[in-house]
C-alpha positions in Angstrom: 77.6 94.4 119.6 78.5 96.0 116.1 78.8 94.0 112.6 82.0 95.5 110.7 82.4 92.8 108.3 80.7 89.9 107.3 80.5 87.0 104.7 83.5 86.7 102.4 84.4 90.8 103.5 85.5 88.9 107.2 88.9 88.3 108.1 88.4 84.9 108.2 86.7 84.6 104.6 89.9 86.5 103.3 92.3 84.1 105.2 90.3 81.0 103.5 90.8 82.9 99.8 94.1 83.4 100.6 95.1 80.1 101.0 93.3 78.3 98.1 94.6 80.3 96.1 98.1 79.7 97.3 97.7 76.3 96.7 96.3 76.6 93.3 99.3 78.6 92.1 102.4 77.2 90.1 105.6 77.3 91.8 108.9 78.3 89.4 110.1 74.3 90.3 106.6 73.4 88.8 107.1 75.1 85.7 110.2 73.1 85.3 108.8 69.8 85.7 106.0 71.1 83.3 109.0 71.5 80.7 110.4 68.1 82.1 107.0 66.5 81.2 106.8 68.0 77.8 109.7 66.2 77.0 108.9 62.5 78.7 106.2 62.1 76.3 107.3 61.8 73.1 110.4 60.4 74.6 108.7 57.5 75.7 106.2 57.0 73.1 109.8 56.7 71.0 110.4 54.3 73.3 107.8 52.0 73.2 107.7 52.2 69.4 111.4 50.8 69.3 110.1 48.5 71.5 107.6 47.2 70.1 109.2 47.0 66.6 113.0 45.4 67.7 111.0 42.7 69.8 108.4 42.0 66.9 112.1 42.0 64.3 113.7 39.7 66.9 111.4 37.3 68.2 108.0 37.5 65.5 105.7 37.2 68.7 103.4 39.9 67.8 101.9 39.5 71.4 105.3 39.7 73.2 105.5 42.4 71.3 102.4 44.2 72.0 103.0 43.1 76.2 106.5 45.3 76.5 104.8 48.0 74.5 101.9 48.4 77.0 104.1 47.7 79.8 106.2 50.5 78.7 103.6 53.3 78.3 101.9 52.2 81.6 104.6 52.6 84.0 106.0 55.5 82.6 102.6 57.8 83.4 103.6 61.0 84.0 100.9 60.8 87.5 103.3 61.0 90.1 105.5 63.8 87.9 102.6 65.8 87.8 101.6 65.0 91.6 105.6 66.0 93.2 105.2 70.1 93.0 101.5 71.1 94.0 100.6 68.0 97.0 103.3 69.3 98.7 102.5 73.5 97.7 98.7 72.4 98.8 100.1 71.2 102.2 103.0 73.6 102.7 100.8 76.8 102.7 98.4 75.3 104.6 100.7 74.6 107.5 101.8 78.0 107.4 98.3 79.5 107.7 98.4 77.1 110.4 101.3 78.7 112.4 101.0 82.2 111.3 102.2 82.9 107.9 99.6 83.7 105.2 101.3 82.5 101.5 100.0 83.9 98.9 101.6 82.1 95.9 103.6 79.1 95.5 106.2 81.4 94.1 106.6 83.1 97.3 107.3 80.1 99.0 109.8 79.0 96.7 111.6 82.4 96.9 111.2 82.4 100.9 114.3 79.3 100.9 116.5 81.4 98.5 116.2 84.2 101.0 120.0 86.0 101.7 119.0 89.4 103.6 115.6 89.9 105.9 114.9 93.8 105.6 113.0 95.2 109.0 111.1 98.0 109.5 111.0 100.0 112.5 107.9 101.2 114.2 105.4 99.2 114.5 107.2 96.2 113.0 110.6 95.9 115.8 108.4 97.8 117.9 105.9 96.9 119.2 103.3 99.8 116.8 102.0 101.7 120.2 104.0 104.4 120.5 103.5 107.0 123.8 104.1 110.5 124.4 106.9 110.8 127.1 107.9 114.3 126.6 106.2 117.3 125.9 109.4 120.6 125.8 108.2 123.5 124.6 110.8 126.6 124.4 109.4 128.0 128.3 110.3 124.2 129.3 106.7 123.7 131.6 103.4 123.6 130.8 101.0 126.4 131.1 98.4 127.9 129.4 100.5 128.7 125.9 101.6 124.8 126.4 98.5 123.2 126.3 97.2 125.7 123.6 100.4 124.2 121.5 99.2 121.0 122.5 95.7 121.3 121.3 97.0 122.7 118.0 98.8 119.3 117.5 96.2 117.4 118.3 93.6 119.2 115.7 96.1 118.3 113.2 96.8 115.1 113.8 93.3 113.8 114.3 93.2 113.7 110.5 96.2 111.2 110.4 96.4 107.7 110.4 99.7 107.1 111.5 100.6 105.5 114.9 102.4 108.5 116.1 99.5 110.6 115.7 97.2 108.2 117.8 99.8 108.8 120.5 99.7 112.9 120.1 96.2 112.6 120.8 96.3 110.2 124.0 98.6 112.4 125.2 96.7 115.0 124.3 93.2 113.4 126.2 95.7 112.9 129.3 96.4 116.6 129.7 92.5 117.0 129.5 92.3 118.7 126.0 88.8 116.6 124.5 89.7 115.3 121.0 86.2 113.9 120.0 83.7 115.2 118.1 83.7 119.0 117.6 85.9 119.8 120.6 89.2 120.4 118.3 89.6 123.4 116.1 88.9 123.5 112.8 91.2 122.2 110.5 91.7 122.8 106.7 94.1 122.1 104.1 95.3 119.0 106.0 98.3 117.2 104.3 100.0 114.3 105.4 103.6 113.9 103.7 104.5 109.9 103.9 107.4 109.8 106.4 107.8 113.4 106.9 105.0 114.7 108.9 101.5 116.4 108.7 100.8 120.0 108.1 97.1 121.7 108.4 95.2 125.2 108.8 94.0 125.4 111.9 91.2 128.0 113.3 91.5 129.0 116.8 90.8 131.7 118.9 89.5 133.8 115.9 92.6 133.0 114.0 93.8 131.1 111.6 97.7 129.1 112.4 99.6 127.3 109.7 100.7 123.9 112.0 103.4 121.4 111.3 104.5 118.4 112.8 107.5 116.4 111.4 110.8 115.5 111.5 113.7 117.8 111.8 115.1 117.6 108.6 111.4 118.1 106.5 111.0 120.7 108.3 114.5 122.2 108.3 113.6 121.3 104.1 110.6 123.6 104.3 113.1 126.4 105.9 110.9 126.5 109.5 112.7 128.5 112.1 114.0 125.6 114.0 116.4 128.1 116.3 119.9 127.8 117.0 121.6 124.3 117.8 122.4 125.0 121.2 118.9 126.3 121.7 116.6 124.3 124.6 114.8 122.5 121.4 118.0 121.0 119.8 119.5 119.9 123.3 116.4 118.1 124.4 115.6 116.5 121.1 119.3 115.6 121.0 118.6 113.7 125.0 115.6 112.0 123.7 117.0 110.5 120.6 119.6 108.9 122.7 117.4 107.2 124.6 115.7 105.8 121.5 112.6 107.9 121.3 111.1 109.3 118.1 111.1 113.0 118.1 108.4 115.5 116.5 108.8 118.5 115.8 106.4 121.4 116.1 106.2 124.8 114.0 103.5 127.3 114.1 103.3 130.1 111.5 106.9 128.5 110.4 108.6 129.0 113.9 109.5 125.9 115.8 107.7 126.3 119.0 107.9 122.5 120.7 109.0 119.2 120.0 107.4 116.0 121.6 109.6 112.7 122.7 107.6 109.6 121.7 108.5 106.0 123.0 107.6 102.8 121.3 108.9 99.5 123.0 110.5 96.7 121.1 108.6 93.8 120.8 109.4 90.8 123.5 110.6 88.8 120.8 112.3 91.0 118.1 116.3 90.6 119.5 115.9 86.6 120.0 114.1 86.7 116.3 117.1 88.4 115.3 119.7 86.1 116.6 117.8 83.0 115.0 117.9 85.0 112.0 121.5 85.6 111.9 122.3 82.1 113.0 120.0 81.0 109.9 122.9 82.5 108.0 121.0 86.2 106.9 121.9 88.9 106.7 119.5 91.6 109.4 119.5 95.5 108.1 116.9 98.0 109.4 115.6 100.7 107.8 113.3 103.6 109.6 111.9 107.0 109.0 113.3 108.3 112.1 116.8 110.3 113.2 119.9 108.0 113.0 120.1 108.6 117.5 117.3 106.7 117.6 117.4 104.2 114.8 121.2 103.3 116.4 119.8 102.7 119.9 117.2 100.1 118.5 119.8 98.4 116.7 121.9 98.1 119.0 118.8 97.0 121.3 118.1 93.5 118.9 121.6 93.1 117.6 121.6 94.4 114.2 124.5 96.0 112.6 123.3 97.2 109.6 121.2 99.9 109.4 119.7 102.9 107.5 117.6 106.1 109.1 116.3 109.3 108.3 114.2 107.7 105.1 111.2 108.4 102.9 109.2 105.7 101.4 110.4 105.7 98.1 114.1 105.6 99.7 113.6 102.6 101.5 112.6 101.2 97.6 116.0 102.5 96.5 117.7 100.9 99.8 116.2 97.6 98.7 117.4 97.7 95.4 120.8 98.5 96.3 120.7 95.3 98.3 119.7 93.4 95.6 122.0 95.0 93.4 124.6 93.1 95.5 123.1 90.1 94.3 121.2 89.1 97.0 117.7 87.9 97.5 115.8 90.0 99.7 112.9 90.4 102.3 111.4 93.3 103.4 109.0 93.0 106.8 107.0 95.7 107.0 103.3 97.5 108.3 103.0 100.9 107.7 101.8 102.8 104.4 105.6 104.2 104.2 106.6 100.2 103.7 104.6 99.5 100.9 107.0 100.6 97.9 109.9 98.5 99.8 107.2 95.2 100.4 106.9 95.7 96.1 110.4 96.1 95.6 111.6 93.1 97.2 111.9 89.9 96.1 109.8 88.7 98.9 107.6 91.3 100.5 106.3 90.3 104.6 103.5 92.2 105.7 103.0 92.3 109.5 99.2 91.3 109.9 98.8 93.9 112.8 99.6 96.8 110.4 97.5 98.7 107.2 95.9 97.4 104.7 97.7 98.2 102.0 100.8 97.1 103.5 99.1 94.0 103.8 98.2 94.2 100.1 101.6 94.8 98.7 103.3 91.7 100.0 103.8 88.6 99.8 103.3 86.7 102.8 101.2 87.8 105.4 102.8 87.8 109.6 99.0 87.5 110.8 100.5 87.7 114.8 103.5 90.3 114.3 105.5 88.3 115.8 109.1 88.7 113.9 109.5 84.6 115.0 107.1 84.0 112.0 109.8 85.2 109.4 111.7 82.1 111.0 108.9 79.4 110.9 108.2 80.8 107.6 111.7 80.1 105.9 112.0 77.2 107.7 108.7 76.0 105.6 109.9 76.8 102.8 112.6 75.2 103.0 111.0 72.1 104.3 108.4 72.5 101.6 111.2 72.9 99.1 113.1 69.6 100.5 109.9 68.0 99.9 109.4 68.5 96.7 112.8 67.8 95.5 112.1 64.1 97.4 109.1 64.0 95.2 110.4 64.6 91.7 112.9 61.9 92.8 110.2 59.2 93.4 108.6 60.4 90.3 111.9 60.1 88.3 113.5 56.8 89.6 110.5 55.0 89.3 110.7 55.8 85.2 115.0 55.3 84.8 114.3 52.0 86.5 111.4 50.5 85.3 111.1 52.1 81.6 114.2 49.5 80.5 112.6 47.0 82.8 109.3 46.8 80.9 111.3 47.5 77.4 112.7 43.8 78.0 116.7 44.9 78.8 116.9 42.0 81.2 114.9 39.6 79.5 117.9 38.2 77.0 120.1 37.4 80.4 117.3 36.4 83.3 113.9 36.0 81.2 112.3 38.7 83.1 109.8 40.3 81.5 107.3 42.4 83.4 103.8 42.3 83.0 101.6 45.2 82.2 99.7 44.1 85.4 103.0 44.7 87.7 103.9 47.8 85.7 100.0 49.5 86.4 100.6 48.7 90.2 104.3 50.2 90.0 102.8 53.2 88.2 100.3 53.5 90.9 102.6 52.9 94.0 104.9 55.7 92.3 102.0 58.4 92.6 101.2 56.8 96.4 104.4 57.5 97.3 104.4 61.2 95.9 100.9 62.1 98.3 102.7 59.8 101.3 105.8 62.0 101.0 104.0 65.2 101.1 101.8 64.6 103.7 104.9 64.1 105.8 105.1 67.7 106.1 101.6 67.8 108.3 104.0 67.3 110.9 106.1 70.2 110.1 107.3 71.9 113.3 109.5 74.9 113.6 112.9 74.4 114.9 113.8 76.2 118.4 117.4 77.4 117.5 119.5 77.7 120.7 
C-alpha cells in the first residue's frame, strides 16, 4: 500500500471543507431578506411606540399600555426571518453532497434553478474520458519497421502530456510492443503542449534529432505542415474515421505529415437519457468540443443534441459561452479537462466533472463527484427544491408578523376585547422560528425525480 494524501490533503477532508463552507455562505435571496430585516426594525419599534402612546392617550392604563408594547416587540423577533434562507442552504448542500453534487456556495445553488442552457463538453465529459487507439494509417497503409518507428516517435512526445488522448497514444503504443517506461523512449526536448491543438517536441533517435507534431488538422495546417493533397490516402482515411465519430491526430515529422491515428472514446451509458431529461426540464443542450465538426456531429446526433459547436480552443469555448449569455440566458458549462476551465469561469454556473483535472475542478462551481451527466439533473432539481423551500420559509416568517403585529397592537381589542398577552405572543414568536427549522428539514427527504 502507498499513502498519496492524508489529513485535510484527502479527498474526503476536501469534500467535508467543501460543504461547510457551502453552508456558511449567503445566498443572493439572503441578502434580500438581510435588506428586508433592516427595515422591520425600526419599523416595528415605530410601531410599538404608537402603541404604547395611543393606548396610554386613550385608556390612561400605563400597564395596558406597557402589555401591547411588549407584546408587540416580542412577536415581531426577527428569529425565524433570519432562520428562512441558511436552515434550508445548510440542508440543501448537504443533500447534494449526499447524491453527488459538491456546492460550493449558496450562490451557486441559487443560480442552479435560474438555469436556461446546460453547456457540455465532449471528451471525457459525454464520453466516457478513455479514449482508445483504433487506427494507426500511415502513408504505406501497413505497419512495418518505418511504422512502428513513427509510432515510437509519438509516443516519446506524448509521454510528456497530460491529456487523455495521449494516455491512449501510449497504450497503443505498449500494445504494438514499443516500452514507454522509464528510459526506453527517446529523448525529448523542447516539449510544448498547445491547449486544444496538440503537442510538439524534439525528439533524438537513431543519432538524429526529428521535430514531431501531433494535432489536429487545422493547427497543423496553421503551422503550414505538409499535410498532402486532399485526395491523398491521409485525408480519405481521416475523413472515414471522423464519420464514425472518432477523434483524429495528426502526425508530422520534420513538418511533413507522415500518419494520422483514429481514436475512439464511447459515450457514457447515461449521457443521451441525461440529455432527454434535460431537454424535457425545459433547457436548452449545446456541445462544444475541440475536435473536427465529422466527429462532434456524430456524437450529437448519438445523445440528441442539436446544437453544437466544433473545431474550438479553450479561450473560444469562453467566447461561445458568452455569446450564449449574450442572448440573455443563464448558462452552465459541464466540463473536465484543462481546455474547460476558461468556459467553467465564464459561465454563470460552472460544473466540474469530479473524474476530470484539478483545475477544472477548481474553476467551477459545483462539483459532479461521479461523472455521471444525471447529476446536472438531481442538482437543478435541488435547487429548485431548495429554492421552493426557502420561499415557504420567508412566508412563515412574514405572516406570522402581518398577522400578529396588529394583533398584539390591540386592533381587535375595541370590537372583541382581545388582547394578547406577552406570554402568547413569546410562544407565537417561538412556534414561528419552529416552523422555519420543521420546514427545512423537509428537504432531508429530497429525492430526485425519474422523468419518463
Amino acid at each position: 500500500f502507498r499513502v498519496t494524501k492524508v489529513g485535510q490533503d484527502s479527498f474526503l477532508a476536501q469534500i467535508v471543507q467543501l460543504v461547510q463552507q457551502a453552508q456558511g455562505s449567503k445566498a443572493p435571496i439572503q441578502r434580500l431578506a438581510d435588506q428586508v430585516t433592516g427595515l422591520f426594525v425600526p419599523v416595528v419599534i415605530a410601531i410599538a411606540i404608537v402603541t404604547f402612546i395611543l393606548w396610554y392617550i386613550f385608556t390612561g392604563n400605563l400597564t395596558m399600555a406597557l402589555i401591547s408594547t411588549v407584546g408587540v416587540l416580542i412577536i415581531a423577533c426577527p428569529c425565524a426571518l433570519g432562520l428562512a434562507t441558511p436552515t434550508s442552504i445548510m440542508v440543501g448542500t448537504g443533500k447534494g453532497a449526499e447524491h453527488g453534487s459538491l456546492i460550493k456556495s449558496a450562490e451557486s445553488l441559487e443560480q442552479t434553478q435560474k438555469l436556461q442552457t446546460i453547456v457540455l463538453d465532449k471528451t471525457g465529459t459525454i464520453t466516457q474520458g478513455q479514449p482508445t487507439v483504433t487506427d494507426f494509417v500511415t502513408l504505406k497503409g501497413t505497419i512495418n519497421r518505418n511504422e512502428l518507428e513513427l509510432l515510437r516517435l509519438a509516443a516519446a512526445v506524448e509521454r510528456n502530456s497530460e491529456h487523455p488522448l495521449a494516455a491512449a497514444v501510449l497504450r497503443y503504443a505498449r500494445s504494438q510492443g514499443i516500452p514507454t517506461e522509464g528510459k526506453a523512449l527517446e529523448h525529448v526536448a523542447a516539449f510544448e503542449a498547445i491547449a486544444g491543438s496538440g503537442v510538439q517536441a524534439s525528439v533524438q533517435a537513431s543519432g538524429s534529432t526529428a521535430w514531431v507534431q501531433l494535432g489536429t488538422q487545422r493547427w497543423l495546417s496553421d503551422l503550414n505542415v505538409d499535410l498532402g493533397s486532399a485526395t491523398s490516402v491521409l485525408h480519405q482515411q481521416a475523413e472515414r474515421l471522423a464519420s464514425l465519430g472518432k477523434t483524429v491526430i495528426w502526425l508530422a515529422v520534420e513538418g511533413k505529415a507522415e500518419a494520422i491515428l483514429g481514436i475512439s472514446d464511447a459515450v457514457k451509458p447515461s449521457s443521451a437519457e441525461a440529455v432527454r431529461v434535460l431537454q424535457k426540464l425545459g433547457l436548452e443542450v449545446v456541445m462544444l468540443t475541440g475536435d473536427n465538426p465529422r466527429t462532434a456531429e456524430v456524437i450529437a446526433q448519438e445523445v440528441g443534441i442539436k446544437r453544437w459547436l466544433a473545431d474550438l480552443r479553450p479561450q473560444q469555448k469562453a467566447e461561445a459561452i458568452q455569446s450564449i449569455q449574450a442572448e440573455g440566458k443563464l448558462v452552465a458549462m459541464v466540463g473536465d479537462g484543462i481546455n474547460d476551465a476558461p468556459a467553467l469561469a465564464q459561465a454563470d454556473v460552472g460544473m466540474a466533472i469530479g473524474t476530470g483535472t484539478d483545475l477544472a475542478i477548481a474553476a467551477s462551481d459545483i462539483t459532479l463527484i461521479s461523472g455521471d451527466l444525471s447529476s446536472i439533473v438531481t442538482a437543478i432539481q435541488l435547487s429548485r427544491a431548495t429554492m421552493r423551500n426557502i420561499r415557504q420559509n420567508l412566508f412563515f416568517a412574514l405572516i406570522y408578523n402581518l398577522v400578529g403585529i396588529p394583533i398584539a397592537a390591540g386592533i381587535l381589542y375595541p370590537w372583541f376585547g382581545w388582547l394578547l398577552s406577552p406570554v402568547v405572543a413569546g410562544a407565537a414568536m417561538a412556534f414561528s422560528s419552529v416552523s422555519v427549522v420543521t420546514n427545512a428539514l423537509r428537504l432531508r427527504a429530497f429525492k430526485p425525480k425519474i422523468l419518463v
